[in-house]
Biopython code that builds the backbone (N, CA, C, O; Angstrom):
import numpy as np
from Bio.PDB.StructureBuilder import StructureBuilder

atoms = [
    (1, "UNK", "N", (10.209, 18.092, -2.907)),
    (1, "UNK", "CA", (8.782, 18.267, -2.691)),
    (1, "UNK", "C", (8.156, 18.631, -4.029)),
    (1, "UNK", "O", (8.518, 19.642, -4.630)),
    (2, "UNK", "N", (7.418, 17.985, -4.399)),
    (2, "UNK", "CA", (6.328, 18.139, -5.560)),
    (2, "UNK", "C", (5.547, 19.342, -5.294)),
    (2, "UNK", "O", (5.523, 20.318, -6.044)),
    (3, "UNK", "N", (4.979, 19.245, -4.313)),
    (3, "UNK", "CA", (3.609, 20.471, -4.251)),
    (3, "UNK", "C", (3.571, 20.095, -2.541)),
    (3, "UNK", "O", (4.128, 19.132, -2.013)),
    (4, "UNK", "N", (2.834, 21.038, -1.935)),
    (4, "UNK", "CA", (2.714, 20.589, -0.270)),
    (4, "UNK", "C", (2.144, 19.429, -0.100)),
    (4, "UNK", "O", (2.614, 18.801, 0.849)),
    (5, "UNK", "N", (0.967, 18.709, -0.899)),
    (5, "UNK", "CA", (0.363, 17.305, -0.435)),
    (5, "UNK", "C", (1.293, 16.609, -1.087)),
    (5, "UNK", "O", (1.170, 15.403, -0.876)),
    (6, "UNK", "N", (2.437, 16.970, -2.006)),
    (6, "UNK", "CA", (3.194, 15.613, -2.237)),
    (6, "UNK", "C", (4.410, 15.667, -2.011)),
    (6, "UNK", "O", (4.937, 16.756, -1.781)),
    (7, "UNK", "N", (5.318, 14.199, -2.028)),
    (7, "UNK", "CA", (7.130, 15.205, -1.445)),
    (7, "UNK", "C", (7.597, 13.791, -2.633)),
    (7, "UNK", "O", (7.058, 12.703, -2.838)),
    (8, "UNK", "N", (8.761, 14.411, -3.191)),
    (8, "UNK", "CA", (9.493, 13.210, -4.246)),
    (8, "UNK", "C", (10.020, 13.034, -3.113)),
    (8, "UNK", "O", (10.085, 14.048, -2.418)),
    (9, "UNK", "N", (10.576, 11.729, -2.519)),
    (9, "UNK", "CA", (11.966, 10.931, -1.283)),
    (9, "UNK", "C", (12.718, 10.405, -1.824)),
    (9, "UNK", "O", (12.624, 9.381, -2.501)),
    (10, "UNK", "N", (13.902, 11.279, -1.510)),
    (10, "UNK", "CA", (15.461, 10.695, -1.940)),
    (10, "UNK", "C", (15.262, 9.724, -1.501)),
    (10, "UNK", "O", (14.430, 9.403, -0.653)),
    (11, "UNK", "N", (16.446, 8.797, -2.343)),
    (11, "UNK", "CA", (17.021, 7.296, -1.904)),
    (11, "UNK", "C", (16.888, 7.044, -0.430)),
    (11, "UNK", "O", (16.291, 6.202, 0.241)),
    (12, "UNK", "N", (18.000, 8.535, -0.047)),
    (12, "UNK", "CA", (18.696, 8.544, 1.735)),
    (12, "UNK", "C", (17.068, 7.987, 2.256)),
    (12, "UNK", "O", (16.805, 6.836, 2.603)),
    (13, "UNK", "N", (15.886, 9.412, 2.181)),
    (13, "UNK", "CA", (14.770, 9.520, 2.891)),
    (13, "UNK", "C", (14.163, 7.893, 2.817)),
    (13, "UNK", "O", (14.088, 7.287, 3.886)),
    (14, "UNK", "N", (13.802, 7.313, 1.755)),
    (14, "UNK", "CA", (13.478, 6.051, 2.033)),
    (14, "UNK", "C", (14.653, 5.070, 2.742)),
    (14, "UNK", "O", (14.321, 4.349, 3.683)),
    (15, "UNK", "N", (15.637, 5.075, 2.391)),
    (15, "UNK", "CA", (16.479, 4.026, 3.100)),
    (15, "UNK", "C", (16.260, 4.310, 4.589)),
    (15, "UNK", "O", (16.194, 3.275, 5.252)),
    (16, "UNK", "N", (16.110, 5.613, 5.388)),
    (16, "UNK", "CA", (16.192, 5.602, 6.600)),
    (16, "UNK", "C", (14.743, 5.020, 7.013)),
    (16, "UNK", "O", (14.836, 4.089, 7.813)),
    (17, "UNK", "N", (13.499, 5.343, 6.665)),
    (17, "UNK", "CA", (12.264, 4.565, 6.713)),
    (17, "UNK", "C", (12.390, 2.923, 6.479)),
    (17, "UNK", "O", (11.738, 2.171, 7.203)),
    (18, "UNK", "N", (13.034, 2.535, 5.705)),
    (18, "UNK", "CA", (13.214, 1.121, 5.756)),
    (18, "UNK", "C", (13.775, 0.935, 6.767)),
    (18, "UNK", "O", (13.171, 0.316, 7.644)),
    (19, "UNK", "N", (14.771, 1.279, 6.945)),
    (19, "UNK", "CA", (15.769, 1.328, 8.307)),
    (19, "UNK", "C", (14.490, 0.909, 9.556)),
    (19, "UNK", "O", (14.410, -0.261, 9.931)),
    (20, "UNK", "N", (13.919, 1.553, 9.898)),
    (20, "UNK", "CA", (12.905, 2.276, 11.206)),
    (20, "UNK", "C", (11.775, 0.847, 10.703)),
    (20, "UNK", "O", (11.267, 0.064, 11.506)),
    (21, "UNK", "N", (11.628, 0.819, 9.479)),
    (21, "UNK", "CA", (10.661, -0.398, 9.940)),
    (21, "UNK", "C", (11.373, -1.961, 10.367)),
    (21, "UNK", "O", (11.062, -2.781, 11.231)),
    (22, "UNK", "N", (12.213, -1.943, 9.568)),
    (22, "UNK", "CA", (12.758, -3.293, 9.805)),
    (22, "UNK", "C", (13.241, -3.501, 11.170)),
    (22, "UNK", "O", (13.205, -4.583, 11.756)),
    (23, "UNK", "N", (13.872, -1.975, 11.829)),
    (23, "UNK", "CA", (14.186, -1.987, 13.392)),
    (23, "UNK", "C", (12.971, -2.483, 14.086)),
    (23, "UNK", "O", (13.229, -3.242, 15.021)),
    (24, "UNK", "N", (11.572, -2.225, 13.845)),
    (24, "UNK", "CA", (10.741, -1.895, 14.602)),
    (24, "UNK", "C", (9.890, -3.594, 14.419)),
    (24, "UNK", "O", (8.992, -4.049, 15.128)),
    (25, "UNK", "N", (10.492, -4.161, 13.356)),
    (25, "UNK", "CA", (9.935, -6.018, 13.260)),
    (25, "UNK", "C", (10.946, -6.914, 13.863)),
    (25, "UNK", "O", (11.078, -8.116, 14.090)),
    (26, "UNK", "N", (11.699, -5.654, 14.046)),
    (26, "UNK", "CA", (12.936, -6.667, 14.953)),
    (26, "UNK", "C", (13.406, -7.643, 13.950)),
    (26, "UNK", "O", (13.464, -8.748, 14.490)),
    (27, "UNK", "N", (13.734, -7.685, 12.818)),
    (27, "UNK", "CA", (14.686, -8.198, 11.994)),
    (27, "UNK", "C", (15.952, -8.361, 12.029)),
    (27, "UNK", "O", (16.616, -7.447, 12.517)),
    (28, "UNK", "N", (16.667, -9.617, 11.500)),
    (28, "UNK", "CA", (17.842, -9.523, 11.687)),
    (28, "UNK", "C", (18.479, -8.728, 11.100)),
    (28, "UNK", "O", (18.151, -8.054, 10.124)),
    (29, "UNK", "N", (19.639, -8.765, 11.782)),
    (29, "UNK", "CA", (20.672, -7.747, 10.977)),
    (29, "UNK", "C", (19.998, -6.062, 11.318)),
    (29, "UNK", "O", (20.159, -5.421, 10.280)),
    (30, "UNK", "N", (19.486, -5.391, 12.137)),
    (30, "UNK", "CA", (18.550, -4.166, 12.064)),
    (30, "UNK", "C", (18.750, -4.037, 13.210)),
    (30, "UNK", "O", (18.528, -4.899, 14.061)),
    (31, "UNK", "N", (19.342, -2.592, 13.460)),
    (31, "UNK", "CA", (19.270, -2.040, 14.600)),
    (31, "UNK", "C", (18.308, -2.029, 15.566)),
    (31, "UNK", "O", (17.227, -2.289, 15.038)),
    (32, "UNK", "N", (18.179, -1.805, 17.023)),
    (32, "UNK", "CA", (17.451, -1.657, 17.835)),
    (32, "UNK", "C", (16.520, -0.890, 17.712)),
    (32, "UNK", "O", (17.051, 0.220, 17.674)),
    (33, "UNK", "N", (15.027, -0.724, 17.590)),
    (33, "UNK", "CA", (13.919, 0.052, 17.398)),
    (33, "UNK", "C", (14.291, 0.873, 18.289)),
    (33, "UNK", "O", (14.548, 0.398, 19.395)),
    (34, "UNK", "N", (14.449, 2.495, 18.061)),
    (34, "UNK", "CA", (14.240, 3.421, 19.134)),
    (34, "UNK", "C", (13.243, 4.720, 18.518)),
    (34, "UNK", "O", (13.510, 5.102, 17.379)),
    (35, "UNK", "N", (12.261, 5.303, 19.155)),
    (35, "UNK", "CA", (11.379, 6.321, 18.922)),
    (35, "UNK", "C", (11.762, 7.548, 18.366)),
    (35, "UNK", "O", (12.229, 8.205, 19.296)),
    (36, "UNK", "N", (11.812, 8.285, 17.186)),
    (36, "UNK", "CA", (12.563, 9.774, 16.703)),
    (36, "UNK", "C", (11.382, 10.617, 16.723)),
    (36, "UNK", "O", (10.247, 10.612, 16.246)),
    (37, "UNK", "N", (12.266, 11.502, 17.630)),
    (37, "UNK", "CA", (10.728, 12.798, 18.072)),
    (37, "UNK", "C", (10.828, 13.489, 16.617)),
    (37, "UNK", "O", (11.772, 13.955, 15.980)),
    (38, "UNK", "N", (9.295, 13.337, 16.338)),
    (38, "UNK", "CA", (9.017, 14.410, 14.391)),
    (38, "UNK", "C", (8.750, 13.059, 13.852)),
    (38, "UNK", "O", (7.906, 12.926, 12.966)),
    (39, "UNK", "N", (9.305, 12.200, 14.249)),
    (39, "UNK", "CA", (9.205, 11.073, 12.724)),
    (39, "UNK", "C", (8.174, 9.580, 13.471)),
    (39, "UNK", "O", (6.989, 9.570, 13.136)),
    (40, "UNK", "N", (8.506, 8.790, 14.119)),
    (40, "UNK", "CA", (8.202, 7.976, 14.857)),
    (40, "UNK", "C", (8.253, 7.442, 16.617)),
    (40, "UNK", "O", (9.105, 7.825, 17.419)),
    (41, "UNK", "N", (7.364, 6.694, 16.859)),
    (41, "UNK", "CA", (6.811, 6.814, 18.059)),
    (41, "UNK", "C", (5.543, 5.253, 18.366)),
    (41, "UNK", "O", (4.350, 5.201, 18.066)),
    (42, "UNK", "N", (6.492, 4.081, 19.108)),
    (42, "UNK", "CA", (5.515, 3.661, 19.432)),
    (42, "UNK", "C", (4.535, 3.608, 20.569)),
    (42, "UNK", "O", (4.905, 2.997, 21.572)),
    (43, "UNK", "N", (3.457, 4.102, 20.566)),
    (43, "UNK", "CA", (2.195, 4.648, 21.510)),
    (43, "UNK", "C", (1.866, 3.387, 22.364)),
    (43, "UNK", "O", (1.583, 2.305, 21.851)),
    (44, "UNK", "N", (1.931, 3.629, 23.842)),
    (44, "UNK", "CA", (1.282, 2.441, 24.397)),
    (44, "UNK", "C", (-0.225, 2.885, 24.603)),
    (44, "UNK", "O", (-0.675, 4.024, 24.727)),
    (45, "UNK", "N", (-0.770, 1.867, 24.605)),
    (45, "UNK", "CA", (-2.227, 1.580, 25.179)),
    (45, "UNK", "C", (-2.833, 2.673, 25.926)),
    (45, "UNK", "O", (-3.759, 3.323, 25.440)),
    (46, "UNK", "N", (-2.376, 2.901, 27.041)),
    (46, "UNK", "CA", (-2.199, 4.168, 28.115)),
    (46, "UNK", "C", (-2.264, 5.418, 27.529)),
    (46, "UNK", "O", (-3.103, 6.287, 27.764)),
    (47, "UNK", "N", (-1.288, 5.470, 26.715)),
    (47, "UNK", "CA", (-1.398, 6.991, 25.882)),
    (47, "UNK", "C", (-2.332, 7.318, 24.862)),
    (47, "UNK", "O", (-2.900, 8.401, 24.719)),
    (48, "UNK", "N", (-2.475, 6.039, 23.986)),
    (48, "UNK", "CA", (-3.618, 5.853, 23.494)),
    (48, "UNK", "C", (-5.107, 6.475, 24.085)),
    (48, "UNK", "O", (-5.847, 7.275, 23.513)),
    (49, "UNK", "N", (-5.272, 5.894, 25.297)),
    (49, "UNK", "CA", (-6.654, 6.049, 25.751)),
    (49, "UNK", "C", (-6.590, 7.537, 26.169)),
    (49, "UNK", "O", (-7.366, 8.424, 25.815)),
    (50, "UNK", "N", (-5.440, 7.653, 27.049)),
    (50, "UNK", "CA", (-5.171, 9.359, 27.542)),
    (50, "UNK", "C", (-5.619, 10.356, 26.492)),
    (50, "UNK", "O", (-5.992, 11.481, 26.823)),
    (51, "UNK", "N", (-5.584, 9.903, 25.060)),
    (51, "UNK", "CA", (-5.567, 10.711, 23.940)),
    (51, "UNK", "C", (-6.931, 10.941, 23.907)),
    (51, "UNK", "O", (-7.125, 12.138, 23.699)),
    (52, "UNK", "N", (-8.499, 9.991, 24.083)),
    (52, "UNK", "CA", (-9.470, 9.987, 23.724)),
    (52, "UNK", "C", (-9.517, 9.199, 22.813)),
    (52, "UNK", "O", (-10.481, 9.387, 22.071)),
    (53, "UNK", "N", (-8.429, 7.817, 22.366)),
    (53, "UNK", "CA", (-8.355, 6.604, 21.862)),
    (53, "UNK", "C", (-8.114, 7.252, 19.958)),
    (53, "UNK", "O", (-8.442, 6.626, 18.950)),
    (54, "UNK", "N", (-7.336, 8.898, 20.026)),
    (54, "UNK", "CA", (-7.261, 9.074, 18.665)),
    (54, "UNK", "C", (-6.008, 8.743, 17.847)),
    (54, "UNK", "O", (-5.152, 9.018, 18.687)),
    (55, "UNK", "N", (-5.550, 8.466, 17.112)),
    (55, "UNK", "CA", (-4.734, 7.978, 16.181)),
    (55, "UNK", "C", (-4.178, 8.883, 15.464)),
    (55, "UNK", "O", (-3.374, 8.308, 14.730)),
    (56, "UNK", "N", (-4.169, 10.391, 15.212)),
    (56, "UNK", "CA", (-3.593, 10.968, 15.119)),
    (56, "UNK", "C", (-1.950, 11.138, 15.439)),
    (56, "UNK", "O", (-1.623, 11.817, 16.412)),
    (57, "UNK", "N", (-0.953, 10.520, 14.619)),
    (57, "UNK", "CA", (0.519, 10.641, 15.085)),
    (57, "UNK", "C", (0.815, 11.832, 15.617)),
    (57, "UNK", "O", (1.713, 11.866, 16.459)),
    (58, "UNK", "N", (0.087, 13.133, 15.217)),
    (58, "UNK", "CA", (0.686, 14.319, 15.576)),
    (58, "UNK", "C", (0.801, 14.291, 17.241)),
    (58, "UNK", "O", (1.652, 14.817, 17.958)),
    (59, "UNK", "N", (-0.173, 13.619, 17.538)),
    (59, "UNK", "CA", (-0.302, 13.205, 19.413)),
    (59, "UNK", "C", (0.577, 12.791, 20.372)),
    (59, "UNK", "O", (0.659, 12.945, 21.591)),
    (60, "UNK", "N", (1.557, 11.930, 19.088)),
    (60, "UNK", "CA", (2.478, 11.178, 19.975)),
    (60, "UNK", "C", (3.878, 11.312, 19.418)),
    (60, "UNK", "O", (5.005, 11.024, 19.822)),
    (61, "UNK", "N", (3.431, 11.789, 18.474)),
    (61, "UNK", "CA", (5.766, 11.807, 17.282)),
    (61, "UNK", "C", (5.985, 12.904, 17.951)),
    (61, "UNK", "O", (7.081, 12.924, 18.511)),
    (62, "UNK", "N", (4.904, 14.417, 18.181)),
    (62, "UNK", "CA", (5.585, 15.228, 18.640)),
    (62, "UNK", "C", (6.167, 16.154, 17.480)),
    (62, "UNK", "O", (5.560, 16.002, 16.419)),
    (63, "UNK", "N", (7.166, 17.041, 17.445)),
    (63, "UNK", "CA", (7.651, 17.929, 16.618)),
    (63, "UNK", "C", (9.157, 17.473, 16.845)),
    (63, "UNK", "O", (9.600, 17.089, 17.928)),
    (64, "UNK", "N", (10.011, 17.593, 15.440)),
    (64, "UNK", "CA", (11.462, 17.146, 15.001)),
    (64, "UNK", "C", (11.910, 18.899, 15.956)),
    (64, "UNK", "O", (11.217, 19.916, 15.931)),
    (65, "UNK", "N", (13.165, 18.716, 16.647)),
    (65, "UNK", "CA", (14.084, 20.184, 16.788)),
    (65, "UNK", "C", (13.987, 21.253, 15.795)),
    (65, "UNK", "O", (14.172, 20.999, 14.605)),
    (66, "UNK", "N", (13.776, 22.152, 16.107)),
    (66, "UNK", "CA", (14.234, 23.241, 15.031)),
    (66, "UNK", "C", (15.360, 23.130, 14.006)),
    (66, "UNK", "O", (15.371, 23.555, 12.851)),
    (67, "UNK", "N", (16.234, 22.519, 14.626)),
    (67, "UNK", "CA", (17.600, 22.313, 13.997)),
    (67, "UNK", "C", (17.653, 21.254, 12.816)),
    (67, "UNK", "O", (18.366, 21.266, 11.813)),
    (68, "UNK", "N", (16.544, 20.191, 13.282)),
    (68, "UNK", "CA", (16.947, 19.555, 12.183)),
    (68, "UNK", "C", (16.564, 18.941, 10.425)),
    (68, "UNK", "O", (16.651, 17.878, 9.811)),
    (69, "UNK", "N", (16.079, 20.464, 10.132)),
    (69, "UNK", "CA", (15.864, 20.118, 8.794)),
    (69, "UNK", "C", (17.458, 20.556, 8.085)),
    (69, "UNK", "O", (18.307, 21.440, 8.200)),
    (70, "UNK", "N", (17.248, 19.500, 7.424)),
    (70, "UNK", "CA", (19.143, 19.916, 6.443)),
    (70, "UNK", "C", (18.983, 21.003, 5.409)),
    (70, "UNK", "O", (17.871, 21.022, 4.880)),
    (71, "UNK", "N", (19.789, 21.850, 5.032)),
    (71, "UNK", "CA", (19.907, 22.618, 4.186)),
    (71, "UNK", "C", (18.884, 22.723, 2.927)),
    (71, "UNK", "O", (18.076, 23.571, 2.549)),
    (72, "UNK", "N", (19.472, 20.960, 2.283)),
    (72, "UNK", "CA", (18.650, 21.147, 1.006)),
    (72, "UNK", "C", (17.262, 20.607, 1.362)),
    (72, "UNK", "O", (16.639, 20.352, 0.331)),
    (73, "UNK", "N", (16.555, 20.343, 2.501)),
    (73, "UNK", "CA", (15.608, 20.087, 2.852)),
    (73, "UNK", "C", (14.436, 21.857, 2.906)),
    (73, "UNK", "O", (13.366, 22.184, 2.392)),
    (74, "UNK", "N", (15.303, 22.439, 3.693)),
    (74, "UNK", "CA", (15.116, 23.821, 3.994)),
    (74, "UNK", "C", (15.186, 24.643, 2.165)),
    (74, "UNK", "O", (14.187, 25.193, 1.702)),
    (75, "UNK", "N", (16.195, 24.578, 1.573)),
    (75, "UNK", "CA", (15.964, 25.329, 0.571)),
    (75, "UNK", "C", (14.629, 24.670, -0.587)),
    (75, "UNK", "O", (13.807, 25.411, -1.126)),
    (76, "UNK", "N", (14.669, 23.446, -0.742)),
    (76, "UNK", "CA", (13.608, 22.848, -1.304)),
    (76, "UNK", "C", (12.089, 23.609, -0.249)),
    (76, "UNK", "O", (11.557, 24.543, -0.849)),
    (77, "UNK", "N", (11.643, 23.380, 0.717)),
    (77, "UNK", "CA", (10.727, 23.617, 1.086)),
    (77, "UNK", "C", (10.698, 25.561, 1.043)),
    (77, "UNK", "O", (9.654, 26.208, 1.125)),
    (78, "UNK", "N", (11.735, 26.018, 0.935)),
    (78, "UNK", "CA", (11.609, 27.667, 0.413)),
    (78, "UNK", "C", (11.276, 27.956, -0.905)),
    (78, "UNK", "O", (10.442, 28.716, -1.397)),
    (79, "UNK", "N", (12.161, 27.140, -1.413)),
    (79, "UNK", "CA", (11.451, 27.261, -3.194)),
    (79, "UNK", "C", (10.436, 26.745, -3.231)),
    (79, "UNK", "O", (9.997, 27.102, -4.324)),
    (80, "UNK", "N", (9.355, 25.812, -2.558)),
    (80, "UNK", "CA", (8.056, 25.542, -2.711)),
    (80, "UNK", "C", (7.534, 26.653, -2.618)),
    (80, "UNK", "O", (7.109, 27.203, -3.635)),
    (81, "UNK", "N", (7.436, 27.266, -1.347)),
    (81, "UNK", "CA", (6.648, 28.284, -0.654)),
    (81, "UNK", "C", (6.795, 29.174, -1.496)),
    (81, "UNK", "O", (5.803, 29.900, -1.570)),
    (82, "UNK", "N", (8.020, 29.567, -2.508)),
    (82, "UNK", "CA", (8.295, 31.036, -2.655)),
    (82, "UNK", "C", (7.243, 30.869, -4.182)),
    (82, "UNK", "O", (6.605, 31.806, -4.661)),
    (83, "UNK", "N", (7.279, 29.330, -4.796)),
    (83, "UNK", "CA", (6.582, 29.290, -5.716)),
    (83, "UNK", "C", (4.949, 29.551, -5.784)),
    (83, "UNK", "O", (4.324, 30.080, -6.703)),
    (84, "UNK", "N", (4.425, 28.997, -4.482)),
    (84, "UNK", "CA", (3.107, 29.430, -4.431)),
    (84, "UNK", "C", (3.132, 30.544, -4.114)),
    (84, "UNK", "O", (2.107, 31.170, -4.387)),
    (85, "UNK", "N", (3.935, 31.093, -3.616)),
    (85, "UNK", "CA", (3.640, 32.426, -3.107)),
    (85, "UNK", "C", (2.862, 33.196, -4.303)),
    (85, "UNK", "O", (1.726, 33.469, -4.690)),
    (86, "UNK", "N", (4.261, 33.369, -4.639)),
    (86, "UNK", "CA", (4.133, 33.753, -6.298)),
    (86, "UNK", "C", (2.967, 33.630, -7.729)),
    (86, "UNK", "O", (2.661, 34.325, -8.699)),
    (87, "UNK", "N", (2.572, 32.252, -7.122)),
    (87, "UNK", "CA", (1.106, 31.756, -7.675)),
    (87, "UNK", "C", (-0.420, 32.521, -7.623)),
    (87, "UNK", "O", (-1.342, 32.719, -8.414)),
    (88, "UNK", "N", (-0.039, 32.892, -5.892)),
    (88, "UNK", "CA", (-0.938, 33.117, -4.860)),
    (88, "UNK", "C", (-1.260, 34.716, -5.414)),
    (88, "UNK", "O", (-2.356, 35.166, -5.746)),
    (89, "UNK", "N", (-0.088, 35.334, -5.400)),
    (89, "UNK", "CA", (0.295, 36.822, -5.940)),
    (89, "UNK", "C", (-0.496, 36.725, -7.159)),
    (89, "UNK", "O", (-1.469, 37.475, -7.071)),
    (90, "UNK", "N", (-0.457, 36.109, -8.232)),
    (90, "UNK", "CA", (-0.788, 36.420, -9.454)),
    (90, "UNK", "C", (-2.621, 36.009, -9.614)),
    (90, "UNK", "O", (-3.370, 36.237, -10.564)),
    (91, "UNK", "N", (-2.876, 35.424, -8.454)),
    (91, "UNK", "CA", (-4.322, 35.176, -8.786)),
    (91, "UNK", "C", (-5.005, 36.369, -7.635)),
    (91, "UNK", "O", (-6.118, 36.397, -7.111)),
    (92, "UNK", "N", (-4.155, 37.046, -7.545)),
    (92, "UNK", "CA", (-4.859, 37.631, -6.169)),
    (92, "UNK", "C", (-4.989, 38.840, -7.191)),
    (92, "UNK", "O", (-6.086, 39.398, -7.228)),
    (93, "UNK", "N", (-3.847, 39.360, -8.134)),
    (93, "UNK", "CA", (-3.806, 40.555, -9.190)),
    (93, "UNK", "C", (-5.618, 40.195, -9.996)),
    (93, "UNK", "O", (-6.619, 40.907, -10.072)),
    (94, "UNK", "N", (-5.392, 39.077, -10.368)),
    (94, "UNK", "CA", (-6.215, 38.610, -11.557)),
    (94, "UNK", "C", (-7.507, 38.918, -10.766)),
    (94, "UNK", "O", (-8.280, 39.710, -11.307)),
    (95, "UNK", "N", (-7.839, 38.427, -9.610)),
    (95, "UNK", "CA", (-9.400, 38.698, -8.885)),
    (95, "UNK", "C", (-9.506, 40.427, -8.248)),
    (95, "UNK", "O", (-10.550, 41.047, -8.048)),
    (96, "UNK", "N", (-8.317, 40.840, -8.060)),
    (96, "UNK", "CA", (-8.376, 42.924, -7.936)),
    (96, "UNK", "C", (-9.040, 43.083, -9.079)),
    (96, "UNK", "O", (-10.193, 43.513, -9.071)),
    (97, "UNK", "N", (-8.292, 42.702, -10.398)),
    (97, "UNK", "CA", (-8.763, 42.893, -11.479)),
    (97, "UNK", "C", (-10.287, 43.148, -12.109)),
    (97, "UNK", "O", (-10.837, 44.130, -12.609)),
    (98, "UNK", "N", (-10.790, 41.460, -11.773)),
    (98, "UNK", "CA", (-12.275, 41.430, -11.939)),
    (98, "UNK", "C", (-13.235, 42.100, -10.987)),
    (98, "UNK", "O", (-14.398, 42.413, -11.241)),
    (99, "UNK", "N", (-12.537, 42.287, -9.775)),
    (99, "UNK", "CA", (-13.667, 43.008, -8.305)),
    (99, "UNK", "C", (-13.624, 44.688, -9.477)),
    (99, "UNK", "O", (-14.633, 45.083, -10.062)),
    (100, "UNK", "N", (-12.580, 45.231, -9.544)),
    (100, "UNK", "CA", (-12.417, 46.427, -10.453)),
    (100, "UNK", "C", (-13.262, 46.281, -11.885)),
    (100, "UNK", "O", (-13.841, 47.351, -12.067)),
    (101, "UNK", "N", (-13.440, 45.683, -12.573)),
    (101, "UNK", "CA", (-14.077, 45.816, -13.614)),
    (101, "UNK", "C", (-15.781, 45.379, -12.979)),
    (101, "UNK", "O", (-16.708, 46.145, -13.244)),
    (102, "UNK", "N", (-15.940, 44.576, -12.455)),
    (102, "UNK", "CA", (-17.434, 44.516, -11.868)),
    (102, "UNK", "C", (-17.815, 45.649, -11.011)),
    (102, "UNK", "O", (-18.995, 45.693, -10.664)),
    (103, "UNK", "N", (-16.972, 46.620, -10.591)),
    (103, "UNK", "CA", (-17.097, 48.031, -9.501)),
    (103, "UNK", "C", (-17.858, 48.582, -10.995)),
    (103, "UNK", "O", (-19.058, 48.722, -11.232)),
    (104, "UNK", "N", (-16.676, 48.824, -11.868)),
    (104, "UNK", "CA", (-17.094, 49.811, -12.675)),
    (104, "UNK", "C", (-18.672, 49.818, -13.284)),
    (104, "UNK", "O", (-19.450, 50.722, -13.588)),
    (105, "UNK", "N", (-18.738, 48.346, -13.303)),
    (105, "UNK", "CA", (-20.156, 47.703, -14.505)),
    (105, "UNK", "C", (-21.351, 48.340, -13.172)),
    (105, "UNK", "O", (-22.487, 48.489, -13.620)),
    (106, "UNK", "N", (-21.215, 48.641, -11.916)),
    (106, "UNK", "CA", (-21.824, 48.730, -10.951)),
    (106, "UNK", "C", (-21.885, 50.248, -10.884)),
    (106, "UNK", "O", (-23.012, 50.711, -10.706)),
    (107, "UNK", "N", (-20.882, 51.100, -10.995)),
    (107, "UNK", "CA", (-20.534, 52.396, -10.935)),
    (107, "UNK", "C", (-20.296, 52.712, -9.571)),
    (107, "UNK", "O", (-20.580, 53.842, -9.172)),
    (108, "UNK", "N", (-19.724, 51.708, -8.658)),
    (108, "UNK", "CA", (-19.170, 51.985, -7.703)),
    (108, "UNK", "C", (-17.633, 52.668, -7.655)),
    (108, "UNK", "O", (-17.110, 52.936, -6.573)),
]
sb = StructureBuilder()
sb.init_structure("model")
sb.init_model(0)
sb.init_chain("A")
sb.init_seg("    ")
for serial, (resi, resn, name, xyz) in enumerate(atoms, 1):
    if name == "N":
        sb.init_residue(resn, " ", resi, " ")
    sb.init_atom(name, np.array(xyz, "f"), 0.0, 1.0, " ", f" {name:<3s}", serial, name[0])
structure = sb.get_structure()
């Protein structure tokens, strides 16, 4: 993961997405299209409309198990977090800082 809006994808991560589309054009040689709850999901018509006709995937993929983020999936997305955290921490010092020096200029 780059930053939260971006993720670098291993080889694996794209090969299995190729995988899932080529299943899903029904290509030769390509496994049978089947739906993975978290990742993909094809929506019929019906569910579609049930939705209020929105397109939002979150509607229909659903959420992956708890279980299955892999290790280095899990430690990568901890070292993100722990990095902003950390980011988050140091700009939060820096604005105490200035609220404190503008108190003083105030004599609050």
């Amino acid at each position: 993961q780059i930053d939260r809006a971006h993720r670098d994808w291993s080889e694996e991560q794209i090969q299995q997405i190729t995988d899932i589309v080529r299943s899903y054009r029904g290509e030769k040689d390509a496994k049978k299209y089947k739906d993975v709850k978290g990742l993909c999901k094809v929506a019929t018509i019906d569910e579609i409309r049930a939705a209020g006709y929105s397109l939002n995937p979150g509607r229909y993929v659903g959420t992956a198990d708890n279980g299955t983020l892999s290790d280095e999936d899990f430690e990568t997305t901890v070292r993100g977090l722990d990095t902003e955290f950390q980011k988050l921490t140091e700009e939060a010092h820096d604005l105490e800082k200035k609220i404190a020096v503008n108190f003083r200029k105030l004599n609050i």
